[in-house]
PyMOL CGO cylinders between C-alpha atoms (Angstrom):
from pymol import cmd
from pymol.cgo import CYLINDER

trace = [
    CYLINDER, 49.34, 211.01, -32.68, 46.39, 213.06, -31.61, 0.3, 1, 1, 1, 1, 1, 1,
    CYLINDER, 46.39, 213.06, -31.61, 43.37, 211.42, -30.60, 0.3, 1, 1, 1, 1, 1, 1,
    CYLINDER, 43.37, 211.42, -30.60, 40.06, 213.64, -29.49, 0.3, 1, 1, 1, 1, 1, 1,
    CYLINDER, 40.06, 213.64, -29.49, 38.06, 211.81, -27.10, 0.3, 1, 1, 1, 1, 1, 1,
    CYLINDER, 38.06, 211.81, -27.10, 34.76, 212.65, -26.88, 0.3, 1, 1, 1, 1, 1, 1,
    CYLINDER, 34.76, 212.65, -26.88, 31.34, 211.03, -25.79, 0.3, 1, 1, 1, 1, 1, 1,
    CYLINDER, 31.34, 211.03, -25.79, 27.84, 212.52, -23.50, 0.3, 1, 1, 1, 1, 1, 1,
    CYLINDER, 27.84, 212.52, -23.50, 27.47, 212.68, -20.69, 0.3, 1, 1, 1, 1, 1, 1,
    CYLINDER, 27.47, 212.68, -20.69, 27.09, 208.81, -18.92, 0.3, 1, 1, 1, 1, 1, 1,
    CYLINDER, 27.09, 208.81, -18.92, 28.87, 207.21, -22.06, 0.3, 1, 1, 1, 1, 1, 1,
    CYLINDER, 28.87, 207.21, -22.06, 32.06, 206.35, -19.96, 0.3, 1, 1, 1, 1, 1, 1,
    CYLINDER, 32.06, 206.35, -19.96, 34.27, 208.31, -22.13, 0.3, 1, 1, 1, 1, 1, 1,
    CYLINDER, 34.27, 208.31, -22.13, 36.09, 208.49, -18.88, 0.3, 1, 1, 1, 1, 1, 1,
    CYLINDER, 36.09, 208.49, -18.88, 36.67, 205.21, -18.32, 0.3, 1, 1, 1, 1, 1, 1,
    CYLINDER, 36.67, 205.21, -18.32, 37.53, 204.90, -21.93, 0.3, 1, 1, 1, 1, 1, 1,
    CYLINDER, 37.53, 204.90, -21.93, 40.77, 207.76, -21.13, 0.3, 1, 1, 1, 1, 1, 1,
    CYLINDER, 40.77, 207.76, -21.13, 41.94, 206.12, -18.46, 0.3, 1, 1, 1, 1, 1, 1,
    CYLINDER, 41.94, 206.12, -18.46, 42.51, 202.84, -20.53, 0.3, 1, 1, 1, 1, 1, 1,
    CYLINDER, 42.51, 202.84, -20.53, 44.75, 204.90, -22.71, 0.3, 1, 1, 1, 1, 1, 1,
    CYLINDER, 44.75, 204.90, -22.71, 46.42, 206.44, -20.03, 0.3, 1, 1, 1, 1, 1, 1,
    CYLINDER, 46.42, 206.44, -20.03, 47.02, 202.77, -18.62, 0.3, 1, 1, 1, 1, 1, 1,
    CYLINDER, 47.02, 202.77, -18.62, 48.28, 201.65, -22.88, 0.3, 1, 1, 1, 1, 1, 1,
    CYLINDER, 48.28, 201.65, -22.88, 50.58, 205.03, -22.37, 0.3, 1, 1, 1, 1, 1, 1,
    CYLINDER, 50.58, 205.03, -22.37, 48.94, 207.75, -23.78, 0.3, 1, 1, 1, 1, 1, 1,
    CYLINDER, 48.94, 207.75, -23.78, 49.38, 211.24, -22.30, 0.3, 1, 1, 1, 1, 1, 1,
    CYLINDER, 49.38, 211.24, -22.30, 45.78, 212.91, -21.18, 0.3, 1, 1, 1, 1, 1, 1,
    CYLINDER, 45.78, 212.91, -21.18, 44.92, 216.37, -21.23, 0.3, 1, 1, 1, 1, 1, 1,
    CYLINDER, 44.92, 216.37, -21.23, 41.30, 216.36, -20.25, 0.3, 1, 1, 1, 1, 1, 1,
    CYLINDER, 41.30, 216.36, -20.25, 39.93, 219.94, -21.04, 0.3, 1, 1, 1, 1, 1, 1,
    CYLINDER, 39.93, 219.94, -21.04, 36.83, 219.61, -18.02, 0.3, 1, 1, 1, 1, 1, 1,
    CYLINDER, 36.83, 219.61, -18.02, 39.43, 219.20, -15.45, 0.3, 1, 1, 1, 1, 1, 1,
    CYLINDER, 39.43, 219.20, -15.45, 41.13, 222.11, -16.72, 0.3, 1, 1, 1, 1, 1, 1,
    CYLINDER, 41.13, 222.11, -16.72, 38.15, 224.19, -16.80, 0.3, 1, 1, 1, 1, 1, 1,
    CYLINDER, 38.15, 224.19, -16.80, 37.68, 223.08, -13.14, 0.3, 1, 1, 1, 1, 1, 1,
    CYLINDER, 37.68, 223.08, -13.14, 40.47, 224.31, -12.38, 0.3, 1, 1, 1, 1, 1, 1,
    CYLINDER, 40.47, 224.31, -12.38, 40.45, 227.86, -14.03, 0.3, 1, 1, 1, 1, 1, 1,
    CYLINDER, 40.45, 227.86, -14.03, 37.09, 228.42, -12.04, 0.3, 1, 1, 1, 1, 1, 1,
    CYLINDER, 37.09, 228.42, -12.04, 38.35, 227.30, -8.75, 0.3, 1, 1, 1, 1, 1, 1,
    CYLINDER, 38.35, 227.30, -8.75, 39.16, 230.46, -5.93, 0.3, 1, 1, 1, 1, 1, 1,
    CYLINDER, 39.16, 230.46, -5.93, 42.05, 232.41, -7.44, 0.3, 1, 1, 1, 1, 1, 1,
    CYLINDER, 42.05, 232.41, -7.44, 41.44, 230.43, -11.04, 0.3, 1, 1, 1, 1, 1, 1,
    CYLINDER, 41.44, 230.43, -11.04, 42.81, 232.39, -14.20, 0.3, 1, 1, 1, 1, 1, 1,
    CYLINDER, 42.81, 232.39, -14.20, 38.61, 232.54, -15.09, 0.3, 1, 1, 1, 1, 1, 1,
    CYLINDER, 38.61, 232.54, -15.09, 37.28, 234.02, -11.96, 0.3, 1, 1, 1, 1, 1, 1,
    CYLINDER, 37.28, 234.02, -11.96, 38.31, 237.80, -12.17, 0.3, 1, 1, 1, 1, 1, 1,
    CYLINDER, 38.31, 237.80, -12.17, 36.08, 237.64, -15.78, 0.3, 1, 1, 1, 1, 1, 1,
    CYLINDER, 36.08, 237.64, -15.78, 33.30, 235.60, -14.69, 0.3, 1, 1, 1, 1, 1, 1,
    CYLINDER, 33.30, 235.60, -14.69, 32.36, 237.90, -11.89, 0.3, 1, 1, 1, 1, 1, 1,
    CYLINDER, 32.36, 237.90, -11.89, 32.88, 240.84, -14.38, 0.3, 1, 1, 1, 1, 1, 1,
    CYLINDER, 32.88, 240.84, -14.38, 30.46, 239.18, -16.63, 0.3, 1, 1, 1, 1, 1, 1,
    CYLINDER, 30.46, 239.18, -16.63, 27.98, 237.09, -14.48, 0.3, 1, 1, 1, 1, 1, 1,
    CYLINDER, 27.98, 237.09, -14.48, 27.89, 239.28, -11.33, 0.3, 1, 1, 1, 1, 1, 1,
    CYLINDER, 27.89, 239.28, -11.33, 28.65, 237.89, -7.88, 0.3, 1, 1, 1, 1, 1, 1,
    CYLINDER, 28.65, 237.89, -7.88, 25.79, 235.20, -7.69, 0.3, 1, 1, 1, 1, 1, 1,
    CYLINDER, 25.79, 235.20, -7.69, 27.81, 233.04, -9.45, 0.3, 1, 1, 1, 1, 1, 1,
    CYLINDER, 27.81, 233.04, -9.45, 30.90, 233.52, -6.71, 0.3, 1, 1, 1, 1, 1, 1,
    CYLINDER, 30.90, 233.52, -6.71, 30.81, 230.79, -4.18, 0.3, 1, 1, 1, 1, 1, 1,
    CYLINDER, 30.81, 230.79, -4.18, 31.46, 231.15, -1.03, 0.3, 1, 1, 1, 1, 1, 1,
    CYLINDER, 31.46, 231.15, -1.03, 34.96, 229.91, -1.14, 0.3, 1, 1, 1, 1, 1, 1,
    CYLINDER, 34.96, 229.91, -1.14, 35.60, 232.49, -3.81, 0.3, 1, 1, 1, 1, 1, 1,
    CYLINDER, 35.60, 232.49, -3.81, 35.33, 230.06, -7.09, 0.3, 1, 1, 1, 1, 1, 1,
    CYLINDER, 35.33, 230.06, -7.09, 32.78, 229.40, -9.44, 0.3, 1, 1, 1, 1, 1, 1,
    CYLINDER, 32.78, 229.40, -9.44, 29.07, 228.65, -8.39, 0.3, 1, 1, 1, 1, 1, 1,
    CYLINDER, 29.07, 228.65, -8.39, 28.95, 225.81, -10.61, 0.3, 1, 1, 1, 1, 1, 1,
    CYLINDER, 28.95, 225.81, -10.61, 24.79, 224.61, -9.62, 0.3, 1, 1, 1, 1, 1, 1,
    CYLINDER, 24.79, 224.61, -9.62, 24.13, 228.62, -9.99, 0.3, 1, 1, 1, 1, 1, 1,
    CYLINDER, 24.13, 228.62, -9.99, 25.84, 228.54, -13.43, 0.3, 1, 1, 1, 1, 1, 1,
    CYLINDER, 25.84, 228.54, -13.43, 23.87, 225.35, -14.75, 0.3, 1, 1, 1, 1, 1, 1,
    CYLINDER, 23.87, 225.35, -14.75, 21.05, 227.00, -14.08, 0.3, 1, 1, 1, 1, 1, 1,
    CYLINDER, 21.05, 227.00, -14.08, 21.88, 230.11, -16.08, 0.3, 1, 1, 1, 1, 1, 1,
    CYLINDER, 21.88, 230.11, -16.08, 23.27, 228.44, -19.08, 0.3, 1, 1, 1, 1, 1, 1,
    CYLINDER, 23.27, 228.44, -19.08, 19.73, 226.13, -19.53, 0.3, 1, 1, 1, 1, 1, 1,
    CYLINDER, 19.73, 226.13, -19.53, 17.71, 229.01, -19.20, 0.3, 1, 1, 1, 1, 1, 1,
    CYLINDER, 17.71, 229.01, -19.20, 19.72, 231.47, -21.48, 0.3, 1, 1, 1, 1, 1, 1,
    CYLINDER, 19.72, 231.47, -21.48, 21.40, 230.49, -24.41, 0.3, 1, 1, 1, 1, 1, 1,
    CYLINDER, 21.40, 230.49, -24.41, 23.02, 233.49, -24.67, 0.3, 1, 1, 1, 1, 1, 1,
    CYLINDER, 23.02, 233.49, -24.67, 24.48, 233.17, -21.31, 0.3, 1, 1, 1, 1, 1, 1,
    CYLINDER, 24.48, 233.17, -21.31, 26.22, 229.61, -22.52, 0.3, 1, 1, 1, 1, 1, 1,
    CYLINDER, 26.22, 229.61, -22.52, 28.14, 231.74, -25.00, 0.3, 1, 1, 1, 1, 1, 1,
    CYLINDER, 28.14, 231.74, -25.00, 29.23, 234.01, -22.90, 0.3, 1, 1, 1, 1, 1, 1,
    CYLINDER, 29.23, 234.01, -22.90, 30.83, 231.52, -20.62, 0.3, 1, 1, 1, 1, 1, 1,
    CYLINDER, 30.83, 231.52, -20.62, 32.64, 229.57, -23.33, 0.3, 1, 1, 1, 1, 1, 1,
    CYLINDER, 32.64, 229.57, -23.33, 34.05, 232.79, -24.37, 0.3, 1, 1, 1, 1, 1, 1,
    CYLINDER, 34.05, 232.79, -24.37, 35.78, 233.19, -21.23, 0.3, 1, 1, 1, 1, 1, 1,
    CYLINDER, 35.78, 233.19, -21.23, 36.76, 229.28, -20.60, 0.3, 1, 1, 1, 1, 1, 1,
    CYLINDER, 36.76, 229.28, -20.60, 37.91, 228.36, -24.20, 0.3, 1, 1, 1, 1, 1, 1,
    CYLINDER, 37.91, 228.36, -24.20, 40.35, 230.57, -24.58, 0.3, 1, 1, 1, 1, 1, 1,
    CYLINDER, 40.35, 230.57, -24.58, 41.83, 229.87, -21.42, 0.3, 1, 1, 1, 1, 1, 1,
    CYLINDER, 41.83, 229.87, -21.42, 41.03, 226.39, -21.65, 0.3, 1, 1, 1, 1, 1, 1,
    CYLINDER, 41.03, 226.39, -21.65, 43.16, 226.16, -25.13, 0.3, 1, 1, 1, 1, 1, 1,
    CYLINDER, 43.16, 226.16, -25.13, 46.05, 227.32, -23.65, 0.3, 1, 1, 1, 1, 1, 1,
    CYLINDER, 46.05, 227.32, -23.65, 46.43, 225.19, -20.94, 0.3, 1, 1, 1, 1, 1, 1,
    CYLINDER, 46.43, 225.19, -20.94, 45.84, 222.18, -23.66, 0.3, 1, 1, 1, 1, 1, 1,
    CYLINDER, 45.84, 222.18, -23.66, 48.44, 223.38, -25.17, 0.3, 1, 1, 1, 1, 1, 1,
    CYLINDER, 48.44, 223.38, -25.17, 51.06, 223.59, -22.47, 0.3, 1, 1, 1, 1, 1, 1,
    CYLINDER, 51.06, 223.59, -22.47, 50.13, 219.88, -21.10, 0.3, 1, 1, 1, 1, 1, 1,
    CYLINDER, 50.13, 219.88, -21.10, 50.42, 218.61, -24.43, 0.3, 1, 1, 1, 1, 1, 1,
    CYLINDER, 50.42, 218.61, -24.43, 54.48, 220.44, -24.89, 0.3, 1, 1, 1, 1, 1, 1,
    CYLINDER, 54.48, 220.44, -24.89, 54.59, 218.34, -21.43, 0.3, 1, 1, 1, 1, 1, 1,
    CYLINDER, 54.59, 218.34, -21.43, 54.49, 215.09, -23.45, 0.3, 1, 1, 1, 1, 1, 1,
    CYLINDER, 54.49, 215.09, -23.45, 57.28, 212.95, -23.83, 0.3, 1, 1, 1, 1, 1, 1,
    CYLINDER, 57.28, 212.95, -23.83, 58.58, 212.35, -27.60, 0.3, 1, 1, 1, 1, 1, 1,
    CYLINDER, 58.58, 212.35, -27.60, 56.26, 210.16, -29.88, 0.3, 1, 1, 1, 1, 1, 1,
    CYLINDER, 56.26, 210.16, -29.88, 53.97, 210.08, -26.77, 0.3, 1, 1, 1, 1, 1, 1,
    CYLINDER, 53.97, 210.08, -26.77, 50.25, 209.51, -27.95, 0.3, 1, 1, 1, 1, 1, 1,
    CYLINDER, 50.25, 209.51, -27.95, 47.99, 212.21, -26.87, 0.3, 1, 1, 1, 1, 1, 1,
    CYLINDER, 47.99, 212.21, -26.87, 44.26, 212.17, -25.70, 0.3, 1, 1, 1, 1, 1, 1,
    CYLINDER, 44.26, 212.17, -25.70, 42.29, 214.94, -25.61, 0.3, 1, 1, 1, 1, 1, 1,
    CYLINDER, 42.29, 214.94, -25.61, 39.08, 214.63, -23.31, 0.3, 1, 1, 1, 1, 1, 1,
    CYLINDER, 39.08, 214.63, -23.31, 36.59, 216.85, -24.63, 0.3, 1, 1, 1, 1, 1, 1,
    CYLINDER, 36.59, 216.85, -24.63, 33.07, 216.49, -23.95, 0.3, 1, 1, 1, 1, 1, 1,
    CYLINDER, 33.07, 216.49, -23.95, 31.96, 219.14, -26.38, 0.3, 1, 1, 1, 1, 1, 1,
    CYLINDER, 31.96, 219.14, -26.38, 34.57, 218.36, -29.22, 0.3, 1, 1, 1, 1, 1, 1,
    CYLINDER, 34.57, 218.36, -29.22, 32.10, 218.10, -31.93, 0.3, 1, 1, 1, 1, 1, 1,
    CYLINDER, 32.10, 218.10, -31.93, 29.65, 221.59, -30.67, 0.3, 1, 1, 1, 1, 1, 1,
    CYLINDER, 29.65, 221.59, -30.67, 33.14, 223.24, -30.91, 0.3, 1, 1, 1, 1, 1, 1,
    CYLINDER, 33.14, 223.24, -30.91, 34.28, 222.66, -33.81, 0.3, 1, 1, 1, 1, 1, 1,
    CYLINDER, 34.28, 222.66, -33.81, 37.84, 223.42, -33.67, 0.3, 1, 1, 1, 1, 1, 1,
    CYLINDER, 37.84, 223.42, -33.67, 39.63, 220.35, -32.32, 0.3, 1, 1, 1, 1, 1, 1,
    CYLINDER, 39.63, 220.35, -32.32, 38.83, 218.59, -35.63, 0.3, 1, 1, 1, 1, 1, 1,
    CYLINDER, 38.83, 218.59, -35.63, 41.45, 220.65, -37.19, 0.3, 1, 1, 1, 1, 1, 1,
    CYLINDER, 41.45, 220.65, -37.19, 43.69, 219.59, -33.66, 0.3, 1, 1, 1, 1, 1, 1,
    CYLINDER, 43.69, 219.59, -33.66, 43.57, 216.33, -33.90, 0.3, 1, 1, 1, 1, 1, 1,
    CYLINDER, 43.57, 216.33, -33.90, 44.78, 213.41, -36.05, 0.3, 1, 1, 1, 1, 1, 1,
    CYLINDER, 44.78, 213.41, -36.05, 41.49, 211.11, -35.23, 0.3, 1, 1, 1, 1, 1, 1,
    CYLINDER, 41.49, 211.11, -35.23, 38.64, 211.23, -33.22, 0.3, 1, 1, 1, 1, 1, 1,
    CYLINDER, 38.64, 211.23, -33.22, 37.37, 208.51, -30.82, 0.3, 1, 1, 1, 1, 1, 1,
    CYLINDER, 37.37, 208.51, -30.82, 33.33, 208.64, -29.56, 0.3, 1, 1, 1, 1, 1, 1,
    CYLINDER, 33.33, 208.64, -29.56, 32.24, 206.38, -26.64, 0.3, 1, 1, 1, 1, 1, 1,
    CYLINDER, 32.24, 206.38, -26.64, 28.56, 206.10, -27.69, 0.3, 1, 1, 1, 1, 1, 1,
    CYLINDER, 28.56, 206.10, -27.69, 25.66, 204.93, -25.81, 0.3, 1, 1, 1, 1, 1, 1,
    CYLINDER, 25.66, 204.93, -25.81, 21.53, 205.37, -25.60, 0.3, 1, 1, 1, 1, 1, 1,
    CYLINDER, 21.53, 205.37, -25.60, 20.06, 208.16, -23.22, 0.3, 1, 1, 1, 1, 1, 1,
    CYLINDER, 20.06, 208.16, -23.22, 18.25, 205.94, -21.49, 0.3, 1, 1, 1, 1, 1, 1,
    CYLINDER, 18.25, 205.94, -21.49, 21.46, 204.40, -20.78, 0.3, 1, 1, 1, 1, 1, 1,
    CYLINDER, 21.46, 204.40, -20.78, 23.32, 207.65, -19.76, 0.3, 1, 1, 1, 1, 1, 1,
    CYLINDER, 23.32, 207.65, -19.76, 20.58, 208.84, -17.57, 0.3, 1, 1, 1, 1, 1, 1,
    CYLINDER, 20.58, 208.84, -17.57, 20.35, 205.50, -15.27, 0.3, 1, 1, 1, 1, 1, 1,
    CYLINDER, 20.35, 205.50, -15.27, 24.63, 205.66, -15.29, 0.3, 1, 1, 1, 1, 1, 1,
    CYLINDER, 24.63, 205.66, -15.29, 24.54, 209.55, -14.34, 0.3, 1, 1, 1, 1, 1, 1,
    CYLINDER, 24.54, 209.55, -14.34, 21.73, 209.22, -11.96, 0.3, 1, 1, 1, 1, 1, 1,
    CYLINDER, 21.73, 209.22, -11.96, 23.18, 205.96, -10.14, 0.3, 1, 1, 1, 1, 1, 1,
    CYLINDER, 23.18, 205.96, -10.14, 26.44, 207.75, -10.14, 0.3, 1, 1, 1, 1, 1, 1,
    CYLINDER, 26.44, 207.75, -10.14, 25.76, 211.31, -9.13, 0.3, 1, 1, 1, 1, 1, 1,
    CYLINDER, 25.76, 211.31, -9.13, 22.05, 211.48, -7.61, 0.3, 1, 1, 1, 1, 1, 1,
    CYLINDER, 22.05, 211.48, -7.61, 21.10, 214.01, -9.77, 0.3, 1, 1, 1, 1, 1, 1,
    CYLINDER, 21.10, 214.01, -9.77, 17.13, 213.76, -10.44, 0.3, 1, 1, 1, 1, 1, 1,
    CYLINDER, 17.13, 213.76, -10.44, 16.74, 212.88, -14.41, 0.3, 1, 1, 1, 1, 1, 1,
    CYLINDER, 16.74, 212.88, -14.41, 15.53, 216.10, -15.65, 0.3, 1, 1, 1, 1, 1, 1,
    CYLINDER, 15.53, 216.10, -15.65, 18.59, 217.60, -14.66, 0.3, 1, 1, 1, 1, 1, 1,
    CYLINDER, 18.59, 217.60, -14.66, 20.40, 214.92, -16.34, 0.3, 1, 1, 1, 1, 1, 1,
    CYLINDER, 20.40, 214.92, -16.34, 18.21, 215.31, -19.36, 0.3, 1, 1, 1, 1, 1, 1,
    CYLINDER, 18.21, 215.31, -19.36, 19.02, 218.62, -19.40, 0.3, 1, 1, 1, 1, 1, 1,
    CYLINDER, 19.02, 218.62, -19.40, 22.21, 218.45, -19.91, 0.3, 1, 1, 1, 1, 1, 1,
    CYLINDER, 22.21, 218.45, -19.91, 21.91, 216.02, -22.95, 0.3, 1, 1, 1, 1, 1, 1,
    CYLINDER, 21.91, 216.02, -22.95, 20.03, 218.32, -24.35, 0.3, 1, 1, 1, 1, 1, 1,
    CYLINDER, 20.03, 218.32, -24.35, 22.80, 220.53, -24.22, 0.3, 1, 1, 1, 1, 1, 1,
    CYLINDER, 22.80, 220.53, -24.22, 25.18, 218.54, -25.72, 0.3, 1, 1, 1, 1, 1, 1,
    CYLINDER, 25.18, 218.54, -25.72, 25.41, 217.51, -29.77, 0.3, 1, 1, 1, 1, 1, 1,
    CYLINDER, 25.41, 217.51, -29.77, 23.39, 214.79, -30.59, 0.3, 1, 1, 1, 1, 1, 1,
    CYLINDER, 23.39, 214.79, -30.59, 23.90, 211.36, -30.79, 0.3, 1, 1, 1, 1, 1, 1,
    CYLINDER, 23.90, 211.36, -30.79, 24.35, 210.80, -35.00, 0.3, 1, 1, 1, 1, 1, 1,
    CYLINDER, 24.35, 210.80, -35.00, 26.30, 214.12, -34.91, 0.3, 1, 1, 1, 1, 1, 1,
    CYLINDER, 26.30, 214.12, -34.91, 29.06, 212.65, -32.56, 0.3, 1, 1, 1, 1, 1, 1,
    CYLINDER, 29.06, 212.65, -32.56, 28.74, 209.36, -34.50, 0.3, 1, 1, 1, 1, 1, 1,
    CYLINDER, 28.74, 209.36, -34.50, 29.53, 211.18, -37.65, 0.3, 1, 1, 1, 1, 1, 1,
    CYLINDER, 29.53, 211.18, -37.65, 32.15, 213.03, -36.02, 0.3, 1, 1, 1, 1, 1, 1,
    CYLINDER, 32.15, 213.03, -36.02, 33.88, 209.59, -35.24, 0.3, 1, 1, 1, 1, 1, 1,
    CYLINDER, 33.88, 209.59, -35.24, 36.99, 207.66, -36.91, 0.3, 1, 1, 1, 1, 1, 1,
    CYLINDER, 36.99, 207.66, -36.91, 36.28, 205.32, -34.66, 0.3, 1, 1, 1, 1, 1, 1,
    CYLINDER, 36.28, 205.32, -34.66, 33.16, 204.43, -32.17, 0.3, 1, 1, 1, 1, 1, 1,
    CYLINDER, 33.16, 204.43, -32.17, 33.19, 202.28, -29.22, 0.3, 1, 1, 1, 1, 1, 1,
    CYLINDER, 33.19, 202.28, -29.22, 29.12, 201.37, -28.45, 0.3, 1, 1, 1, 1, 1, 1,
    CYLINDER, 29.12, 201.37, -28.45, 29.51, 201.39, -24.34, 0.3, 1, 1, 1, 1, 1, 1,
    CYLINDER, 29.51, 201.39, -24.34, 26.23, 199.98, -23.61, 0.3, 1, 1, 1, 1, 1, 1,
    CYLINDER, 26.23, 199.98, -23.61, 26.36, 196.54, -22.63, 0.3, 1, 1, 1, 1, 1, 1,
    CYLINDER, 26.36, 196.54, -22.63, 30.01, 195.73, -22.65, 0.3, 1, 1, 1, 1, 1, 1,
    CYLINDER, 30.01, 195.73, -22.65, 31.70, 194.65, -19.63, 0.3, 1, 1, 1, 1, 1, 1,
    CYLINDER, 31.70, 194.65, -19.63, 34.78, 196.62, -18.11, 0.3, 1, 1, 1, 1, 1, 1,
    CYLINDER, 34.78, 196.62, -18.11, 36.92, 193.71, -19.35, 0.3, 1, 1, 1, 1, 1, 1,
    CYLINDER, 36.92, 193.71, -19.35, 35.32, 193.62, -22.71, 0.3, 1, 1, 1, 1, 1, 1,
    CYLINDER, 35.32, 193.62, -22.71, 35.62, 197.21, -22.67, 0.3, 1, 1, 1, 1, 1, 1,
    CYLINDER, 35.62, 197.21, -22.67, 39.49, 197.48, -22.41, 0.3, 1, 1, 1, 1, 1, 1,
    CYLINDER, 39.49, 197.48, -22.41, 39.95, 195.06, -25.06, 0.3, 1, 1, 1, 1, 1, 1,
    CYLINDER, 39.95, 195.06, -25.06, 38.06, 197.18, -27.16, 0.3, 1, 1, 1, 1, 1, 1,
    CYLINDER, 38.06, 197.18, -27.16, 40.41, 200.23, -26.65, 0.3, 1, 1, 1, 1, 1, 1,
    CYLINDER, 40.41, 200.23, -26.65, 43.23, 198.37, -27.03, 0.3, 1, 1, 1, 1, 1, 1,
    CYLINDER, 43.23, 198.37, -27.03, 42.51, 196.26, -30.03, 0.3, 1, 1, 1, 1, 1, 1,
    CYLINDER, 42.51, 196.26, -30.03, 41.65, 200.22, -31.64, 0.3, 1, 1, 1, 1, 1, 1,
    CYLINDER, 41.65, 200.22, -31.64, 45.04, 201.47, -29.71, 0.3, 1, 1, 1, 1, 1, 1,
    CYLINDER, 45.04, 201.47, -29.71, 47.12, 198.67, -31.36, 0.3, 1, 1, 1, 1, 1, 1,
    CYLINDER, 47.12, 198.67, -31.36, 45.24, 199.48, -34.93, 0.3, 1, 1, 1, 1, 1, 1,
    CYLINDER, 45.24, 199.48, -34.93, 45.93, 203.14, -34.87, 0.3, 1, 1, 1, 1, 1, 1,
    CYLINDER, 45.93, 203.14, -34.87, 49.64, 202.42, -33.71, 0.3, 1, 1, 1, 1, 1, 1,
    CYLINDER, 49.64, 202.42, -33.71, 50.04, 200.01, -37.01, 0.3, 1, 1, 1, 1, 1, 1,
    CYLINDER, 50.04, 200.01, -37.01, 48.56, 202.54, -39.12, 0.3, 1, 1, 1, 1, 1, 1,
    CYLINDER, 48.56, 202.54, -39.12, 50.30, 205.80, -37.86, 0.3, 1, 1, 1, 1, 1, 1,
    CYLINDER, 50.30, 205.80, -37.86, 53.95, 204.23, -38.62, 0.3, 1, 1, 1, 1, 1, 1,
    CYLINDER, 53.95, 204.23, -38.62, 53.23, 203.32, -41.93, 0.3, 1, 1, 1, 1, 1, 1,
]
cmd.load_cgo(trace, "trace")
């Protein structure tokens, strides 16, 4: 089975994959492959710089991630741009972990922008949304992080909306309130349903 994981920023989609991970699901989590394709000498750089100029080159030779924020929320156009260099690459590396997995292994696929891109629908067998308010993702992200809110906001705003991801969903865990206990028997009482239902 293919799950898509997906949830804003501050929902604790995270925390969500890692409780899968911990039931024995395999997880390919596309941000930390897109970290990883901008870092010095990442498969993304030699295009980025051809695209974006050097301001967005750190000084260790990777991607300028704070200078690249900035460009994507002022230009739209500069957003596209960007995932046209990073999906593709991205996509392939998804790819290759998920060969990686071990026979009738369950596979998660953390992607934060799963429903803005479209595609994964037609990748995956189900999709799984960790939901919660704004209000509650901006205290989590700036407790966590330090960033001020409007940067936080900002990034919301860049990411589908709430009722789209909800519609999106086969099923929705609401991570507002629930404790990190109550939380992981959530995930597995929806890991042990899926299981059922995928054998029959």
């Amino acid at each position: 089975m293919r799950i898509g994981l997906t949830g804003g920023i501050g929902s604790g989609k995270s925390t969500v994959a890692s409780l899968l991970v911990g039931l024995g699901a395999k997880l390919v989590d596309t941000d930390a492959i897109a970290r990883a394709v901008a870092q010095p000498q990442g498969a993304a750089m030699p295009a980025l710089e051809a695209e974006f100029g050097p301001s967005v080159i750190a000084a260790d030779g990777g991607l300028d991630r704070a200078r690249m924020r900035e460009l994507v929320f002022a230009d739209p156009d500069a957003k596209r741009r960007l995932e046209a260099i990073l999906h593709p690459l991205i996509g392939v590396e998804c790819e290759r972990q998920a060969a990686t997995a071990a026979a009738g292994q369950t596979l998660v696929f953390d992607v934060p922008l799963l429903v803005e891109s479209r595609r994964w629908r037609a990748i995956v067998d189900r999709v799984l949304v960790v939901d919660a308010s704004e209000a509650v993702q901006l205290h989590r992200v700036v407790a966590r992080s330090g960033w001020a809110p409007e940067a936080v906001r900002a990034v919301i705003a860049q990411q589908a909306e709430r009722s789209l991801r909800r519609a999106a969903a086969d099923a929705l865990i609401f991570n507002e309130t629930m404790s990190l206990a109550e939380l992981s028997l959530e995930v597995r009482s929806l890991w042990d349903r899926w299981a059922v239902a995928d054998t029959r």
